[in-house]
N, C-alpha and C positions, 0 to 999 in steps of 0.2 A: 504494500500500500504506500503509495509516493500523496504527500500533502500537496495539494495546486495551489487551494490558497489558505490564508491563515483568516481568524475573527476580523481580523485588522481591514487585509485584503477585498474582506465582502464587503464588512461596510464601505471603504473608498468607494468600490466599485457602484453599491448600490446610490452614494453621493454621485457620482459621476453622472449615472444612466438619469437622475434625476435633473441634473444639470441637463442633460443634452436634452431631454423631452420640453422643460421650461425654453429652451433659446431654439429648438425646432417652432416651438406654436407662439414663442414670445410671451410665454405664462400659462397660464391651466384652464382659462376657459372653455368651456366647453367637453374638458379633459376628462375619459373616468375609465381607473383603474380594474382592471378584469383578472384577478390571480386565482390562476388554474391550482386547484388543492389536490397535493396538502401543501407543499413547500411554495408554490409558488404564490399561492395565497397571502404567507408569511413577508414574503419578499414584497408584495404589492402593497400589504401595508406598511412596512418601510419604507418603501417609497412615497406613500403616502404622508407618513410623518417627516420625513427631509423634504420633502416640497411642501408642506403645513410650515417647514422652521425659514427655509429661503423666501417662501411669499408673504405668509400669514392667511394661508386662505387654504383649509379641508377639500381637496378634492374628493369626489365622489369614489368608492373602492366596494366592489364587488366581486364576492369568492361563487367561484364556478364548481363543479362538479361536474367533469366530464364522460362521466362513466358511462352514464346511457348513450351517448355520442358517439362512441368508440366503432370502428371499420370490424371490431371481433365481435360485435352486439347484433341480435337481431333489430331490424329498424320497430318494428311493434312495441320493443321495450323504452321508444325515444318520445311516446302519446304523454302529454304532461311534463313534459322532462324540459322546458323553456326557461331563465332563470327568470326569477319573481321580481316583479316592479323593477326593472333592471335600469330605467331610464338612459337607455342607449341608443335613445329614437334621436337622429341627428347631432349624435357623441363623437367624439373622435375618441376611440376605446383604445386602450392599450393594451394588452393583452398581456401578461406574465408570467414566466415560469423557471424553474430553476436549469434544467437542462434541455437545453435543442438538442435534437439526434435525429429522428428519420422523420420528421413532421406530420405525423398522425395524431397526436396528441393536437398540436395547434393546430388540425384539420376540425378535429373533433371538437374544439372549443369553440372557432369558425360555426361551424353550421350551430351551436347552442346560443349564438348572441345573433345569429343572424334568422334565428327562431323564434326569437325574444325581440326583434322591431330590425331598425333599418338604421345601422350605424354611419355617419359621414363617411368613415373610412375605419379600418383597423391597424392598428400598427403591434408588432412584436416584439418586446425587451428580456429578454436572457441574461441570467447568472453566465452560464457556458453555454457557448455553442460550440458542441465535438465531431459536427460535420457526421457525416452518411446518410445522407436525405435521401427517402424513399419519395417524396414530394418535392412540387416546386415550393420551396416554403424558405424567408429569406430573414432572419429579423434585424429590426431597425435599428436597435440598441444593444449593447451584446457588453458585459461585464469581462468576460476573458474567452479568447479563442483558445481551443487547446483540442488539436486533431490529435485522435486516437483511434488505434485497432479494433476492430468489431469483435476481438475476444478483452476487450476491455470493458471496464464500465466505470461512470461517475458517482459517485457518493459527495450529494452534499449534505450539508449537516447546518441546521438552524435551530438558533437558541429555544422555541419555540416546541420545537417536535423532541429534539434531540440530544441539549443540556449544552449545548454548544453550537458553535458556528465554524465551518471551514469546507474545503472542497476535497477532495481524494479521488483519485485512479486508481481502478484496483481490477488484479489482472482475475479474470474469471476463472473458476476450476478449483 
């Protein structure tokens, strides 16, 4: 198990992605946070509270559940499955999650917000992105690139879930 990044590490990173989304839109109007759970939930609301401390203004943050969504689901299991009052009718949604890999995950979270009304546009912000996309799937903000072997896998860890925060590589088998 090799460490990518450290406590320290995630937070800059998750300052950073916050910085780049405020100076993409010119500030959070209209902005609302969409963290894919369980980790990237966590992360969206960090983001949420660094862009509360740089503006002074709560952007909107809404945790997903993509499970019904999922390409391995039958679609029958997706009836009801919309998120609630999600107010992403003419949002510019961001979308969050801790790791990019083959983009079915953000497929899947795609058709649940776009199930749930008609967003201006969507955009995608990443802890890692470790490359081998089964999809055309790109994201906008990206905390650390770090290509790796498909008998690899990422572990990250958020104070939240896990009693700590850091990233790891760690070889399968």
């Amino acid at each position: 198990m090799n460490q990518l990044m450290s406590a320290d590490d995630v937070g800059r990173a998750i300052r950073r992605i916050a910085h780049q989304i405020l100076e993409q839109h010119g500030g959070v109007d209209g902005v609302v946070l969409v963290g894919i759970e369980t980790r990237g939930s966590h992360l969206a609301d960090r983001l949420q509270q660094v862009i509360a401390e740089f503006e002074g203004i709560e952007v909107p943050c809404i945790h997903l559940d993509v499970t019904a969504f999922r390409d391995d689901k039958p679609k029958a299991d997706r009836a009801g499955a919309a998120m609630q009052s999600s107010g992403i009718e003419g949002a510019t949604v961001v979308l969050v999650d801790d790791v990019l890999y083959t983009g079915r995950t953000v497929r899947a979270a795609m058709d649940a917000i776009t199930m749930s009304g008609r967003a201006a546009r969507i955009q995608l912000a990443v802890l890692i992105d470790r490359g081998h996309r089964e999809l055309p799937v790109r994201p906008d903000y990206v905390g650390k690139n770090t290509p790796t072997a498909r008998d690899e896998r990422i572990s990250v860890h958020v104070e939240e879930v896990d009693g700590s925060d850091g990233v790891w590589i760690v070889k399968a088998g």
